[in-house]
C-alpha positions in Angstrom: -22.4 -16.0 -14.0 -25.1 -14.6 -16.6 -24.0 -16.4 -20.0 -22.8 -13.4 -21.7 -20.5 -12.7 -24.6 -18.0 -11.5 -22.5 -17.4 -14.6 -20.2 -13.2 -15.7 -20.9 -13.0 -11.9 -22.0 -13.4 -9.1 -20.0 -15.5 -8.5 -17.0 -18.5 -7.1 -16.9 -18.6 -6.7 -12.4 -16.4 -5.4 -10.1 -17.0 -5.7 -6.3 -16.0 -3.7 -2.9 -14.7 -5.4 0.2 -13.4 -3.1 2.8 -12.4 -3.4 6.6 -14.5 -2.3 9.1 -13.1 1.0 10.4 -13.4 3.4 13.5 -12.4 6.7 13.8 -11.4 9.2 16.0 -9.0 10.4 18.6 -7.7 8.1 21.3 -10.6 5.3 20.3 -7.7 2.8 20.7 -8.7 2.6 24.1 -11.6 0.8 23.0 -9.3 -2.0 21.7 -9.6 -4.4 24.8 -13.2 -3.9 24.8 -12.9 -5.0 21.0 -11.6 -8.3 21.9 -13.6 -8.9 24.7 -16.9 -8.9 22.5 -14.9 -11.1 20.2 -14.4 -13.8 22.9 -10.7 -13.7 22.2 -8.7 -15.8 24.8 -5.9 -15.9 23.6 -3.7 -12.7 21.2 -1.3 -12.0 19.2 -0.1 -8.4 19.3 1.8 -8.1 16.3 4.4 -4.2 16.1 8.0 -3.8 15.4 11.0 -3.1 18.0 10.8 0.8 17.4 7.0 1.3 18.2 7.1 -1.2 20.7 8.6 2.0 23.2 6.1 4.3 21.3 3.0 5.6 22.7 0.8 3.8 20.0 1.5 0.1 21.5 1.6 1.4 25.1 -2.3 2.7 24.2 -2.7 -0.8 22.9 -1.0 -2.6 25.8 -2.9 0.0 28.6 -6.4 -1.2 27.0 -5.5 -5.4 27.0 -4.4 -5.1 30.6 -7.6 -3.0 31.8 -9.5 -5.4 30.1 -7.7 -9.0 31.1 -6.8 -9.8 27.7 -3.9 -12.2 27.7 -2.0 -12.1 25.3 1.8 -12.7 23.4 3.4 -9.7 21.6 5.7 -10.4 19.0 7.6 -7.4 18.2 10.8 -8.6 15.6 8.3 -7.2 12.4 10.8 -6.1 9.9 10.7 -2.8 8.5 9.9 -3.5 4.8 8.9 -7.2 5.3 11.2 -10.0 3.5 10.1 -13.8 2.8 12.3 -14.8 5.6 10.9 -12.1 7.9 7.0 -13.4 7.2 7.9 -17.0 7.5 9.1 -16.0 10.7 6.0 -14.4 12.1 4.0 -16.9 10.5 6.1 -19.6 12.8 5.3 -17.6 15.7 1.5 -17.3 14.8 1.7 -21.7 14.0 2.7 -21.9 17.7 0.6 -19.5 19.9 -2.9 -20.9 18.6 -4.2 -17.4 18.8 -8.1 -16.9 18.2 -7.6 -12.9 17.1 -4.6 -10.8 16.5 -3.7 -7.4 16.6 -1.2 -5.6 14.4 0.0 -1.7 16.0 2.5 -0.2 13.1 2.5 1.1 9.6 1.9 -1.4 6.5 5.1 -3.7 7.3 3.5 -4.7 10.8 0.0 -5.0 9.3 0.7 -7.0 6.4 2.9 -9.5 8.4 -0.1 -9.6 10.7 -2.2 -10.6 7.7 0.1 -13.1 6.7 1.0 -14.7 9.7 -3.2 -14.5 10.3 -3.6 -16.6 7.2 -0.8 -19.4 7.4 -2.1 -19.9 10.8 -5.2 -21.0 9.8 -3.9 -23.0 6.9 -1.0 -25.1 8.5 -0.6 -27.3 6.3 -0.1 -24.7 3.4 3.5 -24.1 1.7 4.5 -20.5 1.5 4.6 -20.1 -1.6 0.9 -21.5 -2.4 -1.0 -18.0 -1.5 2.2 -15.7 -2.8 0.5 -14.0 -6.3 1.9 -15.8 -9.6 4.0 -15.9 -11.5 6.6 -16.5 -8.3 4.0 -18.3 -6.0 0.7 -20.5 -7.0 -1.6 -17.6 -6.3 -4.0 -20.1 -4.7 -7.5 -18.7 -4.0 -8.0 -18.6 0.4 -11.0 -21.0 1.5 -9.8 -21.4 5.0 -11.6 -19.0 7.6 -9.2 -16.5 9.3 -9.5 -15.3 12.9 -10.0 -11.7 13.7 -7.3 -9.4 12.8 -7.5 -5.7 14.7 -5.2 -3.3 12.7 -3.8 0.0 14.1 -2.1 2.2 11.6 0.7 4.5 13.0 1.4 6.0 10.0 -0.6 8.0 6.7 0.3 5.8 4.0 -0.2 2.4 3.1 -4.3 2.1 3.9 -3.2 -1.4 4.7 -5.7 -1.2 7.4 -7.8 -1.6 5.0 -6.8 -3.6 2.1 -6.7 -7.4 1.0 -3.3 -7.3 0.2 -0.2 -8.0 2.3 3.8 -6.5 0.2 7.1 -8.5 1.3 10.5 -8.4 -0.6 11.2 -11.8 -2.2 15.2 -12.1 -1.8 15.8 -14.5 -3.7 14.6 -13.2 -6.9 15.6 -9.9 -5.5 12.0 -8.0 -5.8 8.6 -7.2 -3.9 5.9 -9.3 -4.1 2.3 -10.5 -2.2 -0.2 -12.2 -1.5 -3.5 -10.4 -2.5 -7.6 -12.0 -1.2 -10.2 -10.6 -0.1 -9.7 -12.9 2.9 -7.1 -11.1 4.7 -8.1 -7.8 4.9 -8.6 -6.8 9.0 -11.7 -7.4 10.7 -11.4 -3.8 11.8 -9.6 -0.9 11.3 -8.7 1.4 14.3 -7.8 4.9 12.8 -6.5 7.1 15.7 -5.1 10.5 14.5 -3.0 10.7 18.1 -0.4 8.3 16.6 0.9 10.2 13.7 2.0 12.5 16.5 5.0 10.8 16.9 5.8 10.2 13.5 9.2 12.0 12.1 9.4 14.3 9.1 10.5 12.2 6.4 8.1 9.2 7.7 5.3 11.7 7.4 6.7 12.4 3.5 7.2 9.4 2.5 4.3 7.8 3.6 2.1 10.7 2.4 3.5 10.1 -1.0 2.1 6.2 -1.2 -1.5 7.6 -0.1 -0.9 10.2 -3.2 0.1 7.4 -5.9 -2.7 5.5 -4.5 -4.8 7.6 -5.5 -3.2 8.7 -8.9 -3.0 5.3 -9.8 -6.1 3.8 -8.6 -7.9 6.6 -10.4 -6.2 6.4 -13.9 -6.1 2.7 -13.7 -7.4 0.7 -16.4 -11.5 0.1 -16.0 -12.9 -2.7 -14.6 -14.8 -3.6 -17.6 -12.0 -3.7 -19.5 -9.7 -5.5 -17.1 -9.6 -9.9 -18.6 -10.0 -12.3 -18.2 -13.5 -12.3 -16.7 -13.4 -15.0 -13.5 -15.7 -18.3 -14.0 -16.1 -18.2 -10.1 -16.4 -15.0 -8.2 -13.8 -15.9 -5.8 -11.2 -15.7 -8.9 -12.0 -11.7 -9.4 -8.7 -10.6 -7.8 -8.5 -7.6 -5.4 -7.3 -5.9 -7.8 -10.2 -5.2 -10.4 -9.4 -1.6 -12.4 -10.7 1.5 -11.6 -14.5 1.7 -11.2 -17.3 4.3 -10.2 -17.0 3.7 -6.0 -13.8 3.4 -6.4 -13.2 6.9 -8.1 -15.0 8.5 -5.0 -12.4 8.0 -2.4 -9.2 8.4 -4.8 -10.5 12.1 -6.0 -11.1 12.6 -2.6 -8.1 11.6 -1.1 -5.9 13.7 -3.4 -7.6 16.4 -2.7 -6.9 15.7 1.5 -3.2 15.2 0.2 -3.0 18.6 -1.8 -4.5 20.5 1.1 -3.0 18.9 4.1 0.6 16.8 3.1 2.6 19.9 3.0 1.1 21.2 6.7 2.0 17.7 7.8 5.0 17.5 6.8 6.6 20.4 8.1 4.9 21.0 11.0 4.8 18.4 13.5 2.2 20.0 15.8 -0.7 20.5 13.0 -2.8 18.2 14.6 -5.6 18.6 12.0 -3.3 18.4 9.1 -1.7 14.8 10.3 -5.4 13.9 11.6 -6.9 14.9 7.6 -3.3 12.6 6.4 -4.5 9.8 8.7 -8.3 9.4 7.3 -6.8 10.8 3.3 -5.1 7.1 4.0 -7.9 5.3 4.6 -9.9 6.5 1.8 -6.7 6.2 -0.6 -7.0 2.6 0.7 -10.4 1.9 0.2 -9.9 3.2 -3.5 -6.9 1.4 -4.5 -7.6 -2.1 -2.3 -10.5 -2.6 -4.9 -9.4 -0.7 -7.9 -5.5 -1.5 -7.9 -2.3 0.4 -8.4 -0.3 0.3 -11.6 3.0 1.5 -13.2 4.3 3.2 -10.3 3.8 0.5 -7.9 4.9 -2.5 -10.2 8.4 -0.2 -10.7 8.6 0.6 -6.7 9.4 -3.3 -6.3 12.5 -3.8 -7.6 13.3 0.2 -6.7 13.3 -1.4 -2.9 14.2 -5.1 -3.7 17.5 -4.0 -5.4 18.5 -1.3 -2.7 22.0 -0.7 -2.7 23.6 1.4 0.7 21.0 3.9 0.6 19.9 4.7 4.2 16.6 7.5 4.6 16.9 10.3 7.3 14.4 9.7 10.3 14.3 5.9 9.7 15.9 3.8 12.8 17.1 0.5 10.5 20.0 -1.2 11.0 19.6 -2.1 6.8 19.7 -0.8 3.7 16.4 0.6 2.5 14.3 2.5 -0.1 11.1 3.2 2.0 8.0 2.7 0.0 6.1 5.8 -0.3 9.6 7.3 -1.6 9.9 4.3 -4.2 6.8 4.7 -5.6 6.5 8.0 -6.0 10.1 8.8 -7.8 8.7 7.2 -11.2 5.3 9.3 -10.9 6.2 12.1 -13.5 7.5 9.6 -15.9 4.5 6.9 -15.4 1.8 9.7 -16.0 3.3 11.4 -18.9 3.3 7.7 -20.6 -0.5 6.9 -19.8 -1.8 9.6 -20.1 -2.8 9.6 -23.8 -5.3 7.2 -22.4 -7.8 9.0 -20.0 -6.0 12.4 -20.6 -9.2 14.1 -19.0 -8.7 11.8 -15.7 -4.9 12.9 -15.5 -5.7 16.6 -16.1 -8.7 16.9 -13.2 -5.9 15.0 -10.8 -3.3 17.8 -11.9 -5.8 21.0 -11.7 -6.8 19.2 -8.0 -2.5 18.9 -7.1 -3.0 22.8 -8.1 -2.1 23.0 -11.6 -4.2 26.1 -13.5 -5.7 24.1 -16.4 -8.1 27.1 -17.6 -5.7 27.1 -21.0 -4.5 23.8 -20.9 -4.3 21.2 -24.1 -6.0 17.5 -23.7 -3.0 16.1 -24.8 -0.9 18.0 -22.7 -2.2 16.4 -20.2 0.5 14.2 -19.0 3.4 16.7 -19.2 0.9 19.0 -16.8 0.2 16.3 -14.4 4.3 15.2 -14.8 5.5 18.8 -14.2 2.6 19.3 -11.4 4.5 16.5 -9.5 7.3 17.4 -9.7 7.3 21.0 -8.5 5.3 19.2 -5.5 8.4 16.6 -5.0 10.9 19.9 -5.4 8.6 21.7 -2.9 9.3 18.9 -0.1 12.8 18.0 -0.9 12.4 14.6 -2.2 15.7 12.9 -3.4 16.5 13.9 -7.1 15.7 10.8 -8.5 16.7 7.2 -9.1 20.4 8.3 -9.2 20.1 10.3 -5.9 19.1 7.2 -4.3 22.2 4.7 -5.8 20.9 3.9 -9.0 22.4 4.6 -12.5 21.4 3.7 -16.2 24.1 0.6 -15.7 20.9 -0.7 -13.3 18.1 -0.5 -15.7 18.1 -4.1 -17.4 17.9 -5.3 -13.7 15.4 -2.9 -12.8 13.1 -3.7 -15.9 13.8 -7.3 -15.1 12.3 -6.8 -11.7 9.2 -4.8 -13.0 8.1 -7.8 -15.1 6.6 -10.2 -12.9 4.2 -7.5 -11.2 1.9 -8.4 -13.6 -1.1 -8.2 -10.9 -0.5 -4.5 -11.3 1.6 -3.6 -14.2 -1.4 -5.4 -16.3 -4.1 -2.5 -14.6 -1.9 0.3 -16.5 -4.2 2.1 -19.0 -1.5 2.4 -21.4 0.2 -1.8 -22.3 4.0 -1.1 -22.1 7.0 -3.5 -23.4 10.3 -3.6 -22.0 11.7 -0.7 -24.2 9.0 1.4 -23.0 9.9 -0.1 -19.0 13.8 1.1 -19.7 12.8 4.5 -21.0 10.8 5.3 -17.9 13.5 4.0 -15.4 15.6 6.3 -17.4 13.5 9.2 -17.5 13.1 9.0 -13.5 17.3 9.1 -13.0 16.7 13.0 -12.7 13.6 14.7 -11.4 14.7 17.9 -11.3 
């Protein structure tokens, strides 16, 4: 590291590490092939109990058997992942002695794949030593990892392509990860034909995690501004503020989500607007997996952890839930009206892109443009009136704030530093959307 004024401070690098990814319709027939070339002896195909009847894993499954591949599916994923739930995996993973694995689902399935991957390879590692601080040790991953193959089913988490892998942490009742470069997937298989099957809402909801992706990983705070600056490279965390590659595939992935979400959404058929939603994940995942997310995520954690009896339409779980994409994105308006006095510019080019008419517009009405812009977008696709639609009420705030503070691996990447009074007002300003 070049002795430099900055060293403890800020950094002065940022790096990219992304998946290897393939593109295109029906390419996961090319999956046993894949493995083959790997040497792989022995899988684990990693999906949840829903997709495991889908046409996605039967692709997947069609391709191992044509191929020879032997292999163990373990298919008891939990939608939304919990502690318990990963541990459980991770047991499985302990067991089999699997030289690759393959994960066929939306972010949940992936990221337990990652995990599972990881703790696998490190048996003699306590859970809680790669979970991010402040509730785990945070430890950096030294181990090598086997293959992973991911599949996305769904347009919204990129995890395909990320280092990061999201579970709830029940005890402490809020989300949580672990987040290295070492578990992103070897490869990323993106095959449009699967979003086929995905319901309405799923496509929603899903679609609105690609579009705070990109919101946030755009208006984050900059890399070179982002401390302390790591001694050793393999301290720089995943999550590094926004930079210049980075900034490519957010703007662009906005603009797939402003042309194409709505087309997706409500018609089921548009093959090229769920194929567009598909790849706008991807890039959104490229963007934020190096850059980082920030006040919307950190408040989406205990938004999910602290569900109450709220159950979304189109989801087959037999539990409470919040889905992400919908947690995240119900605190938008209020989290860009608060940073955007820092960057106004940034948040006014992502509202004139979500089609706001800017020509006349103020610099520092910036975030009440980009606020209002997302909301009439929300409004437009029915989303739930806010926190109170989905069983929350100002009585849940402390709790909610409480929750928000230890997401410091994101909370700490807003532009804007916020205290808990500022944390209260913006849970309270996102009871009512409309």
């Amino acid at each position: 590291v070049p002795e430099r004024p900055t060293l403890g401070n800020t950094d002065y690098a940022f790096e990219m590490a992304i998946s290897n990814i393939r593109y295109g319709e029906g390419v996961t027939k090319e999956i046993g092939m894949d493995l083959k070339n790997l040497g792989a002896r022995r899988v684990c195909l990693m999906t949840d109990k829903n997709l495991s009847k889908l046409p996605p894993v039967n692709a997947v499954l069609n391709s191992l058997a044509k191929y020879g591949i032997n292999f163990q599916m373990y298919d008891n994923v939990r939608v939304e992942p919990t502690d318990q739930s990963f541990i459980d995996a991770i047991q499985f993973a302990r067991k089999g002695g699997f030289d690759a694995y393959v994960a066929v689902g939306g972010g949940s399935v992936i990221d337990t794949c990652k995990a599972a991957n990881l703790y696998a390879a490190s048996p003699s590692s306590e859970f809680l030593d790669y979970v991010n601080a402040p509730i785990g040790k945070g430890k950096p991953v030294t181990v090598p990892l086997k293959p992973l193959i991911a599949v996305p089913t769904t347009s919204g988490t990129g995890s395909e392509t990320t280092s990061v892998a999201i579970f709830d942490f029940k005890e402490l009742k809020v989300k949580t990860g672990i987040a290295s470069r070492a578990i992103k997937p070897t490869l990323g298989i993106i095959d449009p034909l699967h979003t086929l099957s995905m319901p309405e809402r799923i496509v929603a909801n899903s679609g609105f995690d690609v579009l705070c992706h990109a919101l946030e990983s755009y208006t984050a705070l900059p890399y070179n501004q982002r401390s302390p600056c790591p001694s050793n490279p393999i301290d720089r965390p995943a999550y590094q503020g926004s930079n210049p590659i980075s900034d490519v595939w957010a703007l662009h992935a906005l603009r797939i989500v402003a042309k194409y979400l709505k087309r997706a959404i409500r018609n089921p058929e548009d093959r090229e607007a769920r194929a567009n939603m598909h790849l706008a994940s991807a890039f959104a995942g490229i963007g934020f997996g190096n850059a980082g997310v920030h006040l919307c995520h950190g408040m989406s954690y205990p938004i999910s952890g602290l569900v109450k009896s709220y159950k979304p339409k189109d989801y087959n779980v037999d539990h409470s839930l919040v889905p992400h994409g919908l947690s995240v994105v119900l605190t938008s308006p209020a989290v860009f009206a608060f940073t955007a006095q820092i960057h106004p510019e940034r948040h006014l080019e992502a509202a004139e892109i979500l089609g706001a008419d800017i020509r006349t517009a103020r610099i520092k009405d910036a975030g009440l443009i980009l606020a209002d812009t997302l909301r009439k977008f929300l409004f437009d696709l029915n989303v739930d009136d806010g926190l109170a639609a989905i069983g929350y009420s100002k009585a849940d705030i402390p709790a909610l704030v409480k929750g928000t503070l230890p997401q410091e691996r994101v909370t700490k990447l807003s532009p804007r530093p916020q205290t808990e009074e500022d944390l209260s007002a913006l849970f309270e300003a996102s009871m009512k959307l409309y």
